[in-house]
C-alpha positions in Angstrom: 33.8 14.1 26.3 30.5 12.4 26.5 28.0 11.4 24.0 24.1 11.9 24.9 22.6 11.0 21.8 23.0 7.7 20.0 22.4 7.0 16.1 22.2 3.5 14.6 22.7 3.3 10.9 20.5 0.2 9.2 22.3 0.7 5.2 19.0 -1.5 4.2 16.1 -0.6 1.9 13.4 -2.9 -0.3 15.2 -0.7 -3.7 16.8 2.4 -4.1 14.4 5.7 -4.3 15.1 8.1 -7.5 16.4 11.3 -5.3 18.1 9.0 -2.6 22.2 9.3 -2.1 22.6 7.4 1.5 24.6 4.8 2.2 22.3 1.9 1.5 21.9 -1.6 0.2 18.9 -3.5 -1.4 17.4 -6.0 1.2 17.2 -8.9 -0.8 20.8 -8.8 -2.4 22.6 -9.1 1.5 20.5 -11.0 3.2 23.2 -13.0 4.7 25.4 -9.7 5.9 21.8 -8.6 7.1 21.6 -11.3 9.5 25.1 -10.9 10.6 24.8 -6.7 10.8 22.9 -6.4 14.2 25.6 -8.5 16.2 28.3 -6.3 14.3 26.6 -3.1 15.7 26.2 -4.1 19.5 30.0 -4.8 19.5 30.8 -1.4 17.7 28.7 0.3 20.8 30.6 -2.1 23.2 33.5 -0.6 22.2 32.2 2.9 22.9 30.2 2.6 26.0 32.6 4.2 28.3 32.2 7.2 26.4 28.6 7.4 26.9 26.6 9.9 29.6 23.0 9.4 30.1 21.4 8.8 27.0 18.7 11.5 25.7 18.0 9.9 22.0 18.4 7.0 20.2 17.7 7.2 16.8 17.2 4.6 14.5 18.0 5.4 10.9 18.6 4.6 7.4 18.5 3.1 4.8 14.9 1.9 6.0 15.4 0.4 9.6 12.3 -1.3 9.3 12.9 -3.7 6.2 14.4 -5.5 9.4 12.1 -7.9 11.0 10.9 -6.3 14.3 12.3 -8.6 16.9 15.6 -7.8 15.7 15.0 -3.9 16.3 13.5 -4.4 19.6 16.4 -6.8 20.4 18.8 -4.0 19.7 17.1 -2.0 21.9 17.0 -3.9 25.1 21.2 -4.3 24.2 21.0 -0.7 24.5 19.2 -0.5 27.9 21.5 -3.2 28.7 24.8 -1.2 27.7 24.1 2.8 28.2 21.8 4.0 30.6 18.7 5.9 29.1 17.2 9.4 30.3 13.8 8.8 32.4 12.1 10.3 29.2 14.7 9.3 26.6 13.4 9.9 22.8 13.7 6.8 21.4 12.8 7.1 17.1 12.5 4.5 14.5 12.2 5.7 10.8 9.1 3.6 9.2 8.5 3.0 5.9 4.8 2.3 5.5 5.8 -0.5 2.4 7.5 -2.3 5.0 5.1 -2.6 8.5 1.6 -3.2 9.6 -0.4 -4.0 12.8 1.5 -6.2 14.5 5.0 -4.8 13.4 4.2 -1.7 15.1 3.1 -3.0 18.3 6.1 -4.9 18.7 8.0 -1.7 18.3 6.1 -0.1 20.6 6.1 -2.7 23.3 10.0 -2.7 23.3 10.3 0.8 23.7 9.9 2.8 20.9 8.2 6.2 21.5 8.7 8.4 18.7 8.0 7.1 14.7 8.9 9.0 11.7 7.1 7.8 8.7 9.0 8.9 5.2 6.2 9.6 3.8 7.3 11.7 1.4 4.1 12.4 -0.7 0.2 11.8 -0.6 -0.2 11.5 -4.5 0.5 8.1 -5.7 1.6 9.3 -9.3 4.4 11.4 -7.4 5.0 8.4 -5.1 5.8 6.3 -8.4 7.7 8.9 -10.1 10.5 9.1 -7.3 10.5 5.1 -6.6 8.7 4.6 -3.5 6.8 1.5 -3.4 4.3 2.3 -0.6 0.8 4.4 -1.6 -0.9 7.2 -0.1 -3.7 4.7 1.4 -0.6 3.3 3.0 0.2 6.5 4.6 -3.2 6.6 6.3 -3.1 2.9 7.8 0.3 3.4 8.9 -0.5 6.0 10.9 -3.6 4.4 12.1 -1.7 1.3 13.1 0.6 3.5 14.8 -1.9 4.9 17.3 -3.6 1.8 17.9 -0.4 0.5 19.0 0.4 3.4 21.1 2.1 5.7 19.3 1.9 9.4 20.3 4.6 10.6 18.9 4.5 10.7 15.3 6.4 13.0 12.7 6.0 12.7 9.0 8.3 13.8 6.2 7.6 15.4 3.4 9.7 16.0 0.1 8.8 19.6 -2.7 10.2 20.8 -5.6 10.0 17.3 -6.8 10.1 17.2 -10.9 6.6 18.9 -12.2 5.3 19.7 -8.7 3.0 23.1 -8.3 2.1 24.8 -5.5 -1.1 23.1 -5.6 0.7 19.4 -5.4 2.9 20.6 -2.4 -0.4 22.3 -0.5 -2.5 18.6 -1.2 0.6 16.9 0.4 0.4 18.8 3.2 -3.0 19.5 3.8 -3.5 15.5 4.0 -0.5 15.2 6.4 -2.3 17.7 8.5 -5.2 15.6 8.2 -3.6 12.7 10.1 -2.4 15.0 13.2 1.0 13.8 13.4 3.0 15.9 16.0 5.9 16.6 13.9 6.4 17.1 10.2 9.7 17.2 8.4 9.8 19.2 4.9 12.7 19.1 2.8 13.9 20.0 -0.6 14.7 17.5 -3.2 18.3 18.0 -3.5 19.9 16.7 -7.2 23.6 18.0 -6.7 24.2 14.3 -5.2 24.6 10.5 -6.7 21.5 9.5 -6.6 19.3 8.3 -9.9 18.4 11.5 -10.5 21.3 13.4 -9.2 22.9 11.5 -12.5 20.2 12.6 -14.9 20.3 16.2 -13.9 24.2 16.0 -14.3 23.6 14.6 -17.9 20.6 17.3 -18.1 17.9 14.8 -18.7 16.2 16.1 -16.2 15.5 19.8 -14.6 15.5 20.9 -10.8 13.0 22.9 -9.9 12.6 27.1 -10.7 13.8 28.4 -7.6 11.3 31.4 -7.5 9.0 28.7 -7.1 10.5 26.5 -4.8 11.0 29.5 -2.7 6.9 29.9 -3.5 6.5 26.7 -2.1 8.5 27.0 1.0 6.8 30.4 2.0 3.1 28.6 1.3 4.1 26.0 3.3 5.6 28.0 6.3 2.1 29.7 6.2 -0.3 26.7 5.9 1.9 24.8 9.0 1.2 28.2 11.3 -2.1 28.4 10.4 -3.2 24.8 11.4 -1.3 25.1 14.9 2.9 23.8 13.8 5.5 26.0 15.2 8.4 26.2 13.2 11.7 25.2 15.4 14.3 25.0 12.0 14.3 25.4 8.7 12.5 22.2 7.6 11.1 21.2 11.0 7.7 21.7 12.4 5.9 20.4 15.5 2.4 20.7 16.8 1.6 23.9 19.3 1.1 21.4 22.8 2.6 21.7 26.3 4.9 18.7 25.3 7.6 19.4 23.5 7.4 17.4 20.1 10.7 18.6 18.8 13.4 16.3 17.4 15.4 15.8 20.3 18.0 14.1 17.9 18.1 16.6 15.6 18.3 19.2 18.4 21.3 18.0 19.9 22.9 17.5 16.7 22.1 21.3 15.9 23.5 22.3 19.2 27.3 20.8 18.4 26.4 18.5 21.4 28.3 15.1 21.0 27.1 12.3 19.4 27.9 8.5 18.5 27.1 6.9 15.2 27.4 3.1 14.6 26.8 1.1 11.7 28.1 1.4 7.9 28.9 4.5 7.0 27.3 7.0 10.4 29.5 9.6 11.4 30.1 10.6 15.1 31.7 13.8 16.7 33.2 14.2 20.5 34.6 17.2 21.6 37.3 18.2 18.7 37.7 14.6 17.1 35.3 13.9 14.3 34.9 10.1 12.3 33.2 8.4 10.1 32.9 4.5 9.7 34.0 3.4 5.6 34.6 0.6 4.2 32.3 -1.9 2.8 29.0 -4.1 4.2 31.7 -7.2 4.6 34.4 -4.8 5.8 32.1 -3.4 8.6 30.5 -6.9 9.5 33.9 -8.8 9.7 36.0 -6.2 11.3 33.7 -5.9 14.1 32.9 -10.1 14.2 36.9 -10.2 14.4 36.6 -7.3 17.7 38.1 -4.5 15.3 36.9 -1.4 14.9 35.9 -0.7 11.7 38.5 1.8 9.4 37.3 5.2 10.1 38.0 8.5 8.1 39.4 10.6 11.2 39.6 14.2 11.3 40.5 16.5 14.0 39.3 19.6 13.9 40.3 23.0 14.1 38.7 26.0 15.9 37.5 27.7 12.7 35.7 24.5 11.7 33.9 23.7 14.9 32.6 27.4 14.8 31.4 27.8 11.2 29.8 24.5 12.7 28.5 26.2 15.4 26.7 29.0 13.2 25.8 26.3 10.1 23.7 24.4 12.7 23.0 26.7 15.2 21.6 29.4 12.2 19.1 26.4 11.2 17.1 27.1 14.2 14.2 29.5 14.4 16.0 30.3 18.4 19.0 31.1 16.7 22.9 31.0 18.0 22.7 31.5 21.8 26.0 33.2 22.5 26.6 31.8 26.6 26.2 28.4 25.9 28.9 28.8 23.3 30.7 31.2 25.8 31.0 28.8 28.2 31.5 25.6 26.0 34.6 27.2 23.8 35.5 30.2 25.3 35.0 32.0 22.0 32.2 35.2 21.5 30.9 34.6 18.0 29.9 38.4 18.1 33.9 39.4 17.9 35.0 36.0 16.2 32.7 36.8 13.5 32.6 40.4 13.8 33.4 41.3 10.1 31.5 38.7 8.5 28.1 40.0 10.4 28.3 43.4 9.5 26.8 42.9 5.8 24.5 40.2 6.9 23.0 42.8 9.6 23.0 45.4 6.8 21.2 42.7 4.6 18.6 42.3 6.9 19.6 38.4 7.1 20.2 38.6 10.8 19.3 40.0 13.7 21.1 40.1 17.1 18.6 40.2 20.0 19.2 41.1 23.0 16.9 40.2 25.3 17.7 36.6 24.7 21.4 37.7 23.8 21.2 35.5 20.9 21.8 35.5 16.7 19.2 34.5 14.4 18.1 34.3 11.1 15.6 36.9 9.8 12.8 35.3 7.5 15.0 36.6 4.3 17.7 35.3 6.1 15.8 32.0 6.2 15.2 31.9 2.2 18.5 32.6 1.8 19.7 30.7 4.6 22.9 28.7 2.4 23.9 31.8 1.3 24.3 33.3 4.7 26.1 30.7 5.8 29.1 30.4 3.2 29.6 33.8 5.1 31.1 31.7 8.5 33.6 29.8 6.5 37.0 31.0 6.9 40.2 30.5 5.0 43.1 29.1 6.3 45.4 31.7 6.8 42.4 33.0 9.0 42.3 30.0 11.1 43.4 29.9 14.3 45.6 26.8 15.6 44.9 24.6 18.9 47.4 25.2 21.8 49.3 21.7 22.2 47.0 20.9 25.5 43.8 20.8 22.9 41.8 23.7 24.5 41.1 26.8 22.1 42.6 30.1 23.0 40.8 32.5 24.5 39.4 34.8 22.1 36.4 36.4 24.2 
């Protein structure tokens, strides 16, 4: 049980966007806990360091990580150099909101270490920008990225929200013909999801206000899928692209988060998963920041999880990727075949046409229907209890291959 990939949780943002449901609290309104946050998180990752392996990502997230000034960032990360040890070529990602950074902001990221920046862009059309709450503007977009690369950015990724409320095909391709345009290395594209708590979540519950037609958000994800091939993206996962080059611009955090590897997640509210034990930090902003000032952990929802669990996991995440489910790795890693574990569940989805076995790679993937109906396929990989199958009382699985 060793953790590789490392996620810091910043529960900070200038205001709440319209589709946003994360854990996160207006700047302004806690500064004081603010202040107090970033020694609370270097003792939560004190308390976990002799879990850790080599370090391949660290990912700072949010909330907006940079509403924070930028000394305090980069002093987090030198505390990480100074607690873990890092990979040689370690990804090391901020998430940027262009409101909240400029010239200088971004070169003192850069200078302490910071190699990859994803900028939540979200749109390129200011009215759209207003209507879901951001308070940055496409312009800001553009010099963000500018200021980026003259600080030495040259790993940039950009995320991109559809089916927002009036959106056409035509909005969706402006959006991403003018992300294009900047030549990030990565984009992110990703539904706007209402079933959640978010300001809008709310008004679609009360039915003020109506999600998308799905024939055309699935329009809008096929055009897009299209346009991102045809001006050199490879697709890797469902809502991830990265630029065709001999370095590989894929989200290493993501990756390893796809591929069940474990993780650690400090801060308010991030989640972390080693080997068959799985937690998330609760609690409120004072809870986290005085538990951990007093050297407690913070209180944790703890769950430990059973083998049908970690392998619908094992499809959900693995099914996201264009590569598909590699059966070995999961051979060797839990002793269970997901050919014979899930051997009745695949034969309609083969007969479907939503997946395909291949066996050159001896893999499981996702045809392209399988990819527009990817959440469909994979309420197929949950089991019911009385199907589950029990840990022996030393914690290994049994041998089902």
């Amino acid at each position: 049980m060793a953790f590789q990939s490392l996620y810091l949780h910043i529960p900070f943002c200038l205001r709440r966007c319209n589709y946003c449901d994360f854990l996160s609290h207006t700047y302004a309104e806690v500064k004081e806990l603010a202040a107090a946050y970033p020694a609370a998180l270097m003792q939560e990752m004190r308390m976990y360091r002799c879990y850790a392996d080599k370090l391949r990502s660290v990912y700072f997230g949010g909330g907006t990580p940079t509403v924070l000034p930028a000394e305090v960032l980069a002093d987090l990360l030198a505390f990480i150099r100074q607690t873990f040890q890092l990979a040689r070529d370690a990804e090391i990602t901020v998430e940027c909101n262009p409101a909240t950074v400029d010239a200088e902001y971004l070169k003192t990221l850069r200078r302490a270490g910071f190699n990859r920046l994803s900028i939540g862009a979200q749109s390129f059309q200011d009215h759209e920008l207003k209507l879901m709450g951001r308070l940055h503007t496409a312009a800001d977009i553009t010099q963000t990225v500018a200021a980026a690369r003259e600080a030495g950015f040259d790993n940039i990724s950009v995320d991109i929200i559809y089916a927002l409320p009036g959106q056409t095909l035509d909005d969706l391709q402006f959006n991403l013909l003018a992300a294009i345009k900047l030549k990030p290395e990565h984009i992110s594209l990703y539904s706007l999801q209402l079933d959640n708590d978010s300001i809008w979540g709310q008004q679609f519950a009360k039915g003020a206000l109506m999600a998308a037609d799905e024939d055309l958000e699935a329009d809008m994800l096929q055009m897009s899928w299209q346009l991102l091939k045809q001006y050199g993206f490879v697709q890797y996962e469902i809502a991830n692209f990265a630029r065709k080059s001999l370095r590989d611009y894929r989200s290493r955090h993501n990756r390893l988060y796809w591929q069940r590897e474990d993780y650690l997640g400090v801060g308010l509210g991030a989640a972390s998963c080693m080997g068959l034990r799985r937690w998330q930090n609760c609690g409120t902003l004072d809870d986290y920041v005085n538990s951990l000032r007093d050297l407690h952990r913070p209180p944790v929802d703890n769950e430990r999880l059973t083998v049908a669990q970690v392998m619908s996991e094992v499809m959900f995440m693995g099914l996201r990727q264009t590569a598909g489910v590699a059966i070995y790795p999961v051979l060797d890693k839990f002793r269970i075949d997901p050919l014979v574990y899930y051997s009745q569940e695949l034969a309609p989805l083969y007969s479907a046409g939503l997946v395909e076995y291949l066996d050159d790679a001896h893999s499981l993937r996702l045809t392209e229907r399988g990819f527009m109906l990817a959440n469909q396929v994979f309420l197929a990989f949950i089991k019911d209890e009385n199907e589950d199958i029990e840990l022996c009382n030393d914690g290994d699985f049994w041998d089902l291959c």
